[in-house]
C-alpha positions in Angstrom: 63.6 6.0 14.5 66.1 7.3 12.0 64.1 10.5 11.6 64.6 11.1 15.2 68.1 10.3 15.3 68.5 12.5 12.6 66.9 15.3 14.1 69.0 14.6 17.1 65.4 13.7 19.0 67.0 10.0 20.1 70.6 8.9 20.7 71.1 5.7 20.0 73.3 5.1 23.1 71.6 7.2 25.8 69.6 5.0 28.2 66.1 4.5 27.3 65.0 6.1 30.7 66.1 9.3 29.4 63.1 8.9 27.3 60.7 6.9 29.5 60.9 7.8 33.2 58.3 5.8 34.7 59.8 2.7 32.9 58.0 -0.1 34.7 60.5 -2.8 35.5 63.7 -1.1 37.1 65.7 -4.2 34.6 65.1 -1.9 31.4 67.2 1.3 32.6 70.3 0.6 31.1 68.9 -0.7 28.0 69.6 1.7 24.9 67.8 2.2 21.8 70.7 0.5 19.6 70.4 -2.3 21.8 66.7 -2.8 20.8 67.0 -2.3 17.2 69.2 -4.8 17.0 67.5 -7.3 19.5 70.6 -6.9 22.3 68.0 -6.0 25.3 68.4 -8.9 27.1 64.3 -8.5 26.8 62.5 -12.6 25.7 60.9 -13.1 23.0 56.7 -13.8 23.9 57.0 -17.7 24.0 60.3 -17.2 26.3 58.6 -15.4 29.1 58.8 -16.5 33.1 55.3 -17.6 32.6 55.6 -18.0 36.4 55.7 -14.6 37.7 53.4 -13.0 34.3 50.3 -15.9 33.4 48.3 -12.5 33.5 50.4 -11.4 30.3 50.5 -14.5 28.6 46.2 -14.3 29.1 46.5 -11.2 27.5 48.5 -12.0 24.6 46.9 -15.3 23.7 43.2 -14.2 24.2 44.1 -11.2 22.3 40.5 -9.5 24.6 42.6 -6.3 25.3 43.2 -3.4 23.0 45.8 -0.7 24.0 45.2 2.9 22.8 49.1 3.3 23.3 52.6 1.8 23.5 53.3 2.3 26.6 50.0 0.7 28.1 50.7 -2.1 25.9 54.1 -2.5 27.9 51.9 -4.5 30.5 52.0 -7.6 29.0 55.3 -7.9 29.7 56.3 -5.3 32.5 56.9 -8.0 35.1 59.1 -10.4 33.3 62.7 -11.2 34.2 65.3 -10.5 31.8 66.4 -13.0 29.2 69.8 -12.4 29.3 72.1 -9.4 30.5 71.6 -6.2 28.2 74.0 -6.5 25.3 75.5 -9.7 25.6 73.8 -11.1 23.2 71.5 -11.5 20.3 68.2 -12.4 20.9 64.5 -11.8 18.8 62.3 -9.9 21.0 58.9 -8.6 19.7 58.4 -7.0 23.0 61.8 -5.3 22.6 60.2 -3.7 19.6 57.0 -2.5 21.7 59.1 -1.0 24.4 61.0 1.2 21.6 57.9 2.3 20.1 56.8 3.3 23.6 60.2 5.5 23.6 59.5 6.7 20.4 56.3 8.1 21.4 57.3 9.5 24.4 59.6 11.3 22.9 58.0 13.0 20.4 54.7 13.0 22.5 52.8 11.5 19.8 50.8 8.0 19.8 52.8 5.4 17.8 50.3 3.0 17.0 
């Protein structure tokens, strides 16, 4: 990430759907990068989920049966959860924060990140 903003390929406050159009849940468009490094998404943390609305997510991430080839298929194991909180109010762990920046990253650069 610091490599691309330092080569002006990210901006840390520009809205993450500058980089990821098709962002599957319309909740992650005003989300930046700066808010995911530093866990301010509003995005929960795996055992936070709304287990209601994504059991087929929480199947995926406990049977660990499915391997993604890419970032942003992995984003499917959390595409359809609510948000945690509102984006940058507050601090918050989120592994799955950290797989919807990779996704980013690889988008923008049009490279895997694996």
């Amino acid at each position: 990430m610091a490599r691309l903003v330092d080569n002006q390929q990210i901006a840390l406050d520009t809205p993450i759907n500058n980089y990821l159009a098709d962002l599957p849940n319309p909740a992650w468009r005003e989300i930046t990068p700066r808010m995911l490094l530093s866990h301010m998404s509003g995005i929960a943390h795996y055992p936070q989920r709304d287990l209601e609305k994504d059991y087929y997510g929480l199947y995926l991430v406990l049977s660990l049966s499915k391997h993604y080839d890419d970032m942003r298929s992995a984003l499917e194991v959390f595409d359809g959860t609510s948000m945690r909180s509102k984006s940058g109010t507050e601090f918050y762990y989120s592994s799955q924060g950290t797989v919807l920046l990779a996704a980013v990253m690889a988008a923008e650069v049009n490279k895997p990140y694996m």
